[in-house]
N, CA, C and O atoms as CSV, one atom per row, in Angstrom:
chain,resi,resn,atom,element,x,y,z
A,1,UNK,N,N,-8.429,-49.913,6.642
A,1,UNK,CA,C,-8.889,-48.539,6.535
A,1,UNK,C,C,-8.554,-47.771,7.799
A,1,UNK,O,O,-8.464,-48.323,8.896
A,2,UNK,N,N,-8.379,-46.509,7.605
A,2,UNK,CA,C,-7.975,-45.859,8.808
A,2,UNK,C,C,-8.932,-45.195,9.778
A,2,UNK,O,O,-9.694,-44.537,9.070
A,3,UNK,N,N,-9.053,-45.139,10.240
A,3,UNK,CA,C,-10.404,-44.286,11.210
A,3,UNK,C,C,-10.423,-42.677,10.883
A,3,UNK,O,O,-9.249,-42.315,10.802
A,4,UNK,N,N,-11.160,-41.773,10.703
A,4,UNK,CA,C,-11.276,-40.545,10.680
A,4,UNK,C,C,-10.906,-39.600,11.884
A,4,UNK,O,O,-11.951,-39.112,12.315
A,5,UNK,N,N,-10.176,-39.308,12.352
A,5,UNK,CA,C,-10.173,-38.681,13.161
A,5,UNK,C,C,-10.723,-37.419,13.588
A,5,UNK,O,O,-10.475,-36.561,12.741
A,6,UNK,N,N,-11.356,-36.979,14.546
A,6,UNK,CA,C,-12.371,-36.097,15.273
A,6,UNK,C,C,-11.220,-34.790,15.676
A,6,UNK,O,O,-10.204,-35.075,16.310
A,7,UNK,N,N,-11.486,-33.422,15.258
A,7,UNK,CA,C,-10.669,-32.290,15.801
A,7,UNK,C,C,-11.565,-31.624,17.098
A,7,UNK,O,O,-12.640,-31.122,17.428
A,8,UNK,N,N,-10.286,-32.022,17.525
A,8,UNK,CA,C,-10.807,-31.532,19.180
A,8,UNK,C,C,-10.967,-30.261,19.011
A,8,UNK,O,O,-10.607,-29.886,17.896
A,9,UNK,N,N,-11.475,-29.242,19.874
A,9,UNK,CA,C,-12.227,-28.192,20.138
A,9,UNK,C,C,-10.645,-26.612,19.996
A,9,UNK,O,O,-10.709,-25.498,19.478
A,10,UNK,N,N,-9.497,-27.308,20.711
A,10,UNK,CA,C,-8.296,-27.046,20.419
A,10,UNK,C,C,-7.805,-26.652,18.790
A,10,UNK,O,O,-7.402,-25.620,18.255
A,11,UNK,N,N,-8.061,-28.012,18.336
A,11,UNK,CA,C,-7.687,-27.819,17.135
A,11,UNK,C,C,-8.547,-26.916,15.915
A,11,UNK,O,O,-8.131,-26.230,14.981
A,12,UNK,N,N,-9.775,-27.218,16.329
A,12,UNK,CA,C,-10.713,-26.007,15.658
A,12,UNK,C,C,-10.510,-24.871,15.729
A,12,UNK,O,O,-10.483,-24.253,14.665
A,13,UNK,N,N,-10.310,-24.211,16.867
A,13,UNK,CA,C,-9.623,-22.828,17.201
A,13,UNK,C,C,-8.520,-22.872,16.541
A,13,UNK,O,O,-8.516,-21.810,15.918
A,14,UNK,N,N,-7.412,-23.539,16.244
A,14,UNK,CA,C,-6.193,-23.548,16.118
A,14,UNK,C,C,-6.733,-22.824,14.369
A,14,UNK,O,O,-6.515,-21.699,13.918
A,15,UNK,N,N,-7.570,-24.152,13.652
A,15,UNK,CA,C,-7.502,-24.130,12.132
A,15,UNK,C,C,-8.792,-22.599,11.596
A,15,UNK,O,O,-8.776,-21.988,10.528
A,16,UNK,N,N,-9.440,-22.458,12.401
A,16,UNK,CA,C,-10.326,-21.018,12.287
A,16,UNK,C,C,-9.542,-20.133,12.739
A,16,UNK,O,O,-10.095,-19.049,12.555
A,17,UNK,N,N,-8.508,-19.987,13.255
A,17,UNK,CA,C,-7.622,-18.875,13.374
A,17,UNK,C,C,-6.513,-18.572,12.507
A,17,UNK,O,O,-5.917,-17.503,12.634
A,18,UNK,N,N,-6.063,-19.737,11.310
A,18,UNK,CA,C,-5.518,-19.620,10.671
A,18,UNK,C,C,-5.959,-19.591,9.453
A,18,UNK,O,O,-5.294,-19.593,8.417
A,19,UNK,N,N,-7.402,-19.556,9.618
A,19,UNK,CA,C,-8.283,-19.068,7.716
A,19,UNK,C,C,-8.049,-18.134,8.154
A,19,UNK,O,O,-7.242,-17.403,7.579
A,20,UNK,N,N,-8.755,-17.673,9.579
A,20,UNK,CA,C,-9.033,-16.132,9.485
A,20,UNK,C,C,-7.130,-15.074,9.438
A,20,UNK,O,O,-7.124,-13.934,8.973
A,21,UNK,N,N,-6.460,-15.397,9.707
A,21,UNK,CA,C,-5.238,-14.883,9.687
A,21,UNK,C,C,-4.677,-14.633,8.112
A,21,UNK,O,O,-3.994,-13.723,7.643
A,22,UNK,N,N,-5.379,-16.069,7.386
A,22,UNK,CA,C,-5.082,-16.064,5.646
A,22,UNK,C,C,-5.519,-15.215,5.002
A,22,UNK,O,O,-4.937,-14.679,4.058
A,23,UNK,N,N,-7.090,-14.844,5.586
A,23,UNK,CA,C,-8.095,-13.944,4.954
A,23,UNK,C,C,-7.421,-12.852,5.015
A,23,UNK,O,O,-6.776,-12.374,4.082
A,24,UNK,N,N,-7.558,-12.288,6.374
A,24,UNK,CA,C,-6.962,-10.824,6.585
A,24,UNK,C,C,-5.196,-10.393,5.677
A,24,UNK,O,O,-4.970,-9.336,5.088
A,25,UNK,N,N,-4.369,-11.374,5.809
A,25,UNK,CA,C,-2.763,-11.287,4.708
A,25,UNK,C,C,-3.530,-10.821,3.058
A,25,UNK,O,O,-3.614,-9.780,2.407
A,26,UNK,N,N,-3.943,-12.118,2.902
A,26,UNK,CA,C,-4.624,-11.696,1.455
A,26,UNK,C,C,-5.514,-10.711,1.366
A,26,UNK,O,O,-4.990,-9.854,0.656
A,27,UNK,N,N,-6.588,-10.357,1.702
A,27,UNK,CA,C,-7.220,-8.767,1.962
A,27,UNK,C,C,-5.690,-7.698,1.920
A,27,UNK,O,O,-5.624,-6.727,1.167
A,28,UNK,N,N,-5.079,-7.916,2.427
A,28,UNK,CA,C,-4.290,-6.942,2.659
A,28,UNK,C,C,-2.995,-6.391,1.716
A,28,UNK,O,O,-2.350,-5.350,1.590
A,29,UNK,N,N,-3.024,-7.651,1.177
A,29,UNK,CA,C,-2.297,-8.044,0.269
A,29,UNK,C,C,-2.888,-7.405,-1.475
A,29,UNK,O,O,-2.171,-7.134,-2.439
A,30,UNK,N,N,-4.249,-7.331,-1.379
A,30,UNK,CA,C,-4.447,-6.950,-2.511
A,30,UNK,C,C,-5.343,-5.493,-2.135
A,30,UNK,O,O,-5.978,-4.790,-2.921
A,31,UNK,N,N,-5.224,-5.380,-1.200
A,31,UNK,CA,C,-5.702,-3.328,-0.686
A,31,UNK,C,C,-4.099,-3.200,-1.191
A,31,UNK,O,O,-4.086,-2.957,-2.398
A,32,UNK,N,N,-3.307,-3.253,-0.857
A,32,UNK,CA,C,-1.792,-2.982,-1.214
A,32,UNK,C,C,-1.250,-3.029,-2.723
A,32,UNK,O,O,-0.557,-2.166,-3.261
A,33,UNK,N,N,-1.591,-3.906,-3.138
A,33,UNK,CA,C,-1.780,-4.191,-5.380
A,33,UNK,C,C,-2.736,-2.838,-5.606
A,33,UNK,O,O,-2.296,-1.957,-6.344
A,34,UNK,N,N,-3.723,-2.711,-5.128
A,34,UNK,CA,C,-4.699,-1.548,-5.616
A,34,UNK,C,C,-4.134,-0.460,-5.245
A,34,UNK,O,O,-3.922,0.408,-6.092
A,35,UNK,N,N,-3.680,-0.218,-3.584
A,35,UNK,CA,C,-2.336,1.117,-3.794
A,35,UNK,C,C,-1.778,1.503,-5.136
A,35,UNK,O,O,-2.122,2.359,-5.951
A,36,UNK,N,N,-0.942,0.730,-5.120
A,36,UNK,CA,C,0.364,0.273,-6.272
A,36,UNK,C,C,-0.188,1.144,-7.390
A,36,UNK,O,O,0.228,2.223,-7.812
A,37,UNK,N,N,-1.233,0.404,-7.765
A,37,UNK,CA,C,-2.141,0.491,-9.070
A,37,UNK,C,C,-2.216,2.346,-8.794
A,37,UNK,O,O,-1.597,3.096,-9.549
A,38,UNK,N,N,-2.919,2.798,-7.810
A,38,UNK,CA,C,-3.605,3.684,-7.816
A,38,UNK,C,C,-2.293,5.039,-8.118
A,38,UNK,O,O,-2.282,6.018,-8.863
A,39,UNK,N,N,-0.909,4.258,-6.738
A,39,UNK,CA,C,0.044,5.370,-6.799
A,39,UNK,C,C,0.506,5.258,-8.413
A,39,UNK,O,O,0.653,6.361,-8.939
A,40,UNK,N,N,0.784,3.982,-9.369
A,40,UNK,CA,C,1.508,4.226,-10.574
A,40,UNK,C,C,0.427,5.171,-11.701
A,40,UNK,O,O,0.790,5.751,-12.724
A,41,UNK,N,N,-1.268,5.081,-11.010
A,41,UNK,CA,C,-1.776,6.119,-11.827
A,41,UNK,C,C,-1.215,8.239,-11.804
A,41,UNK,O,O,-0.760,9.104,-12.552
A,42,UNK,N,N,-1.787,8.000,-10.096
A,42,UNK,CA,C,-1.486,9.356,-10.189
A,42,UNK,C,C,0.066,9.667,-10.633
A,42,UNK,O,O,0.169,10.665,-11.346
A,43,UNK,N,N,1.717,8.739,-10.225
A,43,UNK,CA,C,2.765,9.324,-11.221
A,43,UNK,C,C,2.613,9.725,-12.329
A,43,UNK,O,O,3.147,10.717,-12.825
A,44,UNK,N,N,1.452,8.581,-13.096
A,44,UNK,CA,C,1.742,9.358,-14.751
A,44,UNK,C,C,1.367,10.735,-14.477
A,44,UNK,O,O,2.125,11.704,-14.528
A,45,UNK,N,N,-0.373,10.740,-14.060
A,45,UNK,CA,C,-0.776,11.480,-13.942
A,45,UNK,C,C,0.043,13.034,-13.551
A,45,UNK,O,O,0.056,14.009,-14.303
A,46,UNK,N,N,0.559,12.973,-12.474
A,46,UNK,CA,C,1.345,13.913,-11.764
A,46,UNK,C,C,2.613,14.591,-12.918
A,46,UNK,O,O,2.928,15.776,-13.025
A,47,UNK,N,N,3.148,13.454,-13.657
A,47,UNK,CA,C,4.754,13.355,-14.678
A,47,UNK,C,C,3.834,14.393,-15.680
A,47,UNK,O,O,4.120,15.587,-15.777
A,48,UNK,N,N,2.905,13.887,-16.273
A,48,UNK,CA,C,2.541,14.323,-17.420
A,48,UNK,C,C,1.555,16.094,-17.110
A,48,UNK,O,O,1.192,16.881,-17.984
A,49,UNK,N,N,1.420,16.191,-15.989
A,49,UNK,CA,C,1.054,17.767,-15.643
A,49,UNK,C,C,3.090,18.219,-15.580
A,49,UNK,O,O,3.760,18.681,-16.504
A,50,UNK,N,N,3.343,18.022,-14.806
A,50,UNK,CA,C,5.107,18.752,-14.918
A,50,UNK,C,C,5.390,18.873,-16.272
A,50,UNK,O,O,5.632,20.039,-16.586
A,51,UNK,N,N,5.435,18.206,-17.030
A,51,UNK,CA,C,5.710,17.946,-18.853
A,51,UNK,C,C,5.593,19.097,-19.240
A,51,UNK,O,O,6.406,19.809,-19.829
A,52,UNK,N,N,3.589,19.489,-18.596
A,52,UNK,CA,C,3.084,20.185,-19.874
A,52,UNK,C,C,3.511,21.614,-19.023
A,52,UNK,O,O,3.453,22.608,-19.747
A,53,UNK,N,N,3.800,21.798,-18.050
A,53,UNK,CA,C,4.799,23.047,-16.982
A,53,UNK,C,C,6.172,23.353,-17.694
A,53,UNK,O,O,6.659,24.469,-17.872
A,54,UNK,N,N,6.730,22.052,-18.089
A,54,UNK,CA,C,8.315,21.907,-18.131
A,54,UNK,C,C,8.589,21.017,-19.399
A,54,UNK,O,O,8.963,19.844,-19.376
A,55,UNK,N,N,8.271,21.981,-20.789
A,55,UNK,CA,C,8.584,20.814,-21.901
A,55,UNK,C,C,9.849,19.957,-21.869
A,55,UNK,O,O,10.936,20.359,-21.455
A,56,UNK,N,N,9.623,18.854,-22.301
A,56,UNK,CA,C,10.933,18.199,-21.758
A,56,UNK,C,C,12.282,18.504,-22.228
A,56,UNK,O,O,13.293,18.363,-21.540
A,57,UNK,N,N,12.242,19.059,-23.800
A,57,UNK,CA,C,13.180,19.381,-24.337
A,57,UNK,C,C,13.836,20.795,-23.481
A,57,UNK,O,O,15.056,20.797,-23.649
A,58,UNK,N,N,13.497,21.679,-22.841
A,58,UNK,CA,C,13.470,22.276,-21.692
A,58,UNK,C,C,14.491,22.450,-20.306
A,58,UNK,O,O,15.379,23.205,-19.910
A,59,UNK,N,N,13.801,21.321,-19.885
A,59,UNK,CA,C,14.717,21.098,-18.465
A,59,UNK,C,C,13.496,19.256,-17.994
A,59,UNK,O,O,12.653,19.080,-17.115
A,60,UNK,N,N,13.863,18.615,-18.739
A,60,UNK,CA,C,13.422,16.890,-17.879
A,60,UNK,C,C,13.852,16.741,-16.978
A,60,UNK,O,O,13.193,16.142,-16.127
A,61,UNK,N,N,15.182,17.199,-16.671
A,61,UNK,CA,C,15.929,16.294,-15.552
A,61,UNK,C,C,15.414,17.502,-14.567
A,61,UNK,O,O,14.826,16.683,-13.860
A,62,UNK,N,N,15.133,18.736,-13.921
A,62,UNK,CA,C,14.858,19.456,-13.440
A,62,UNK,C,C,13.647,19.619,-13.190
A,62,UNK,O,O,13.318,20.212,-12.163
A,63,UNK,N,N,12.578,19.058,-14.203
A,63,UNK,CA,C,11.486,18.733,-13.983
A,63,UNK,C,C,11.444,17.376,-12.599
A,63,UNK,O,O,10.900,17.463,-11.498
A,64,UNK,N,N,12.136,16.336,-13.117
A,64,UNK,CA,C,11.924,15.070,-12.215
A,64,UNK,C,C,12.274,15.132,-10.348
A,64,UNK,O,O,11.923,14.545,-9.324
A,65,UNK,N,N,13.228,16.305,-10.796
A,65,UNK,CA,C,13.817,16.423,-9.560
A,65,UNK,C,C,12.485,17.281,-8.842
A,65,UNK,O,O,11.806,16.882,-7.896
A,66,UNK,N,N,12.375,18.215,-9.381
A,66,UNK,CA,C,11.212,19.308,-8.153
A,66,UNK,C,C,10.203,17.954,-8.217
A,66,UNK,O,O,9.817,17.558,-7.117
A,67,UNK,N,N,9.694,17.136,-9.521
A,67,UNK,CA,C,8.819,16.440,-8.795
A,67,UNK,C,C,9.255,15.132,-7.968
A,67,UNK,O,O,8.308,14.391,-7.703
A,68,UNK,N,N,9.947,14.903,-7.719
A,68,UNK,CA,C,10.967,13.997,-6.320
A,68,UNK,C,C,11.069,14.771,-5.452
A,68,UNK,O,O,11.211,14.171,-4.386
A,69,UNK,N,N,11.071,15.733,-5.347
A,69,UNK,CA,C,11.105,16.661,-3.323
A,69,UNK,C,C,9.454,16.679,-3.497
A,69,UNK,O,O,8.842,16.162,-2.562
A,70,UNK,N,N,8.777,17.141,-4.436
A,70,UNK,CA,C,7.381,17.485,-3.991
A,70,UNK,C,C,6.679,16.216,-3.517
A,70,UNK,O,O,6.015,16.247,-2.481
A,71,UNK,N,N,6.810,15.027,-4.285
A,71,UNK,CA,C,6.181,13.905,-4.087
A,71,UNK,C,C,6.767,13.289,-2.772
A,71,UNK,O,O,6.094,12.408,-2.237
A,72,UNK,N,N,7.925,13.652,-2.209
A,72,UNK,CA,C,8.433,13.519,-0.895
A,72,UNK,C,C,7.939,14.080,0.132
A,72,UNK,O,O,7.605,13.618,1.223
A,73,UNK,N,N,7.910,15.302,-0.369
A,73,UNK,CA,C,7.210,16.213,1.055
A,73,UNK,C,C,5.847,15.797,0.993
A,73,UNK,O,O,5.198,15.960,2.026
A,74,UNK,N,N,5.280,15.303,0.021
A,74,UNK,CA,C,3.606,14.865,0.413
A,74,UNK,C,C,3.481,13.345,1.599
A,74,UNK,O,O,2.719,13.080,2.529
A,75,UNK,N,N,4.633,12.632,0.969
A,75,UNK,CA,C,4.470,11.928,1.331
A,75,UNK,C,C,4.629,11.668,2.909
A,75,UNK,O,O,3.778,11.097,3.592
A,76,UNK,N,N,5.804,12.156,3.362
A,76,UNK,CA,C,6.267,12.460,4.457
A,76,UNK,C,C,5.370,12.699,5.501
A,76,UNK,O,O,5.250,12.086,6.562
A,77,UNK,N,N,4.596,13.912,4.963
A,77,UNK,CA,C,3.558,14.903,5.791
A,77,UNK,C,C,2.262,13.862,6.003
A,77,UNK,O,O,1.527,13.958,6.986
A,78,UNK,N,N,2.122,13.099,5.207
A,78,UNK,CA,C,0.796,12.582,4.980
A,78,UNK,C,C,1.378,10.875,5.392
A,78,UNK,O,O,0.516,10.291,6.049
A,79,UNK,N,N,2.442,10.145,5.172
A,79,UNK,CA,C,2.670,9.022,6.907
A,79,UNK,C,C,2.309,9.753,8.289
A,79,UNK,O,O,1.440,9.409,9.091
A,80,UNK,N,N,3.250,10.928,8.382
A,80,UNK,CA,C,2.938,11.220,9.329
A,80,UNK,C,C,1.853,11.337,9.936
A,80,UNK,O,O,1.757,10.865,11.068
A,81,UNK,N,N,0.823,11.963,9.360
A,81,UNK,CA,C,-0.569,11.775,9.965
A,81,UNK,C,C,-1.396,10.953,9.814
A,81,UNK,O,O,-2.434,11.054,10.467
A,82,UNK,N,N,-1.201,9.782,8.835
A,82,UNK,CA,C,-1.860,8.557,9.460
A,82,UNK,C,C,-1.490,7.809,10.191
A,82,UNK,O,O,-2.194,6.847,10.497
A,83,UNK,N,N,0.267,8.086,10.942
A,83,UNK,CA,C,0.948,7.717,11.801
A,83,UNK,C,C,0.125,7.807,13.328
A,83,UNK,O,O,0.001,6.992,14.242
A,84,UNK,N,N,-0.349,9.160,13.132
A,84,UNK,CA,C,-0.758,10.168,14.184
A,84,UNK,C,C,-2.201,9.832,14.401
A,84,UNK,O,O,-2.671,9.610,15.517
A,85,UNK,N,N,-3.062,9.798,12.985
A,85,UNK,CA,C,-4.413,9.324,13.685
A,85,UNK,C,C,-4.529,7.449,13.566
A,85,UNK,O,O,-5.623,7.042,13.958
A,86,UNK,N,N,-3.703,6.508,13.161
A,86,UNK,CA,C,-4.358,5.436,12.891
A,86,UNK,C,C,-3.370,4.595,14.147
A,86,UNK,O,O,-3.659,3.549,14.729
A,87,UNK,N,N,-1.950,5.581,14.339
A,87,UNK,CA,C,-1.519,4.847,15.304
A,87,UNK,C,C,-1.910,3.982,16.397
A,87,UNK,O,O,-3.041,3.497,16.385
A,88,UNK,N,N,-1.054,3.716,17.402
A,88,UNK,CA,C,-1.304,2.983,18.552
A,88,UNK,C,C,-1.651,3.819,19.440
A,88,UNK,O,O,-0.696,4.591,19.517
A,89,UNK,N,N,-2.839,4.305,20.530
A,89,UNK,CA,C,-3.455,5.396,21.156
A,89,UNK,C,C,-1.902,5.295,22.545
A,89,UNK,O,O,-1.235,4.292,22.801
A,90,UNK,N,N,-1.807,6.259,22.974
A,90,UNK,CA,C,-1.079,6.231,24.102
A,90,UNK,C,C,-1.730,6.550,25.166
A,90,UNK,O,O,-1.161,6.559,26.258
C-alpha cells in the first residue's frame, strides 16, 4: 500500500489558487453566454423595430445597413466608456 501523502502548505496555496482562478474563468465565462443571449435578444428586437420603419419589400438591404452603422456607433461610444471608467486608473 502506498502512504498518503501530506500537501505542504506550498502546495495548498498552489491548489486554492487554482479553484479560485477556475471559479472566476467559469463565472466569466457564463456572464459572457448571458451577454450573447442578451445581445442576440435586443438584434431581433432592434431588426424587427427597422422592419416595421422599413417594410422589407421596401428597401431590406438599406434597412440592415443604417442598422450596421447605428449598432456600430453605439457600440464604439459605449467600449469606449467602459474603457474609460472600468479601465486601468493612471
Amino acid at each position: 500500500m502506498e502512504e498518503t501523502k501530506k500537501d505542504t502548505p506550498e502546495e495548498k496555496k498552489r491548489k486554492a489558487g487554482l479553484r479560485k482562478e477556475v471559479r472566476e474563468k467559469t463565472a466569466g465565462y457564463i456572464v459572457t453566454a448571458l451577454g450573447l443571449v442578451a445581445g442576440l435578444a435586443w438584434n431581433d428586437a432592434i431588426s424587427s423595430l427597422i422592419k416595421s420603419f422599413f417594410p422589407p419589400e421596401q428597401g431590406d438591404l438599406i434597412a440592415k445597413f443604417i442598422y450596421a452603422i447605428i449598432i456600430t456607433i453605439v457600440i464604439v461610444v459605449a467600449s469606449s466608456w467602459f474603457m474609460r471608467f472600468f479601465g486601468p486608473k493612471e
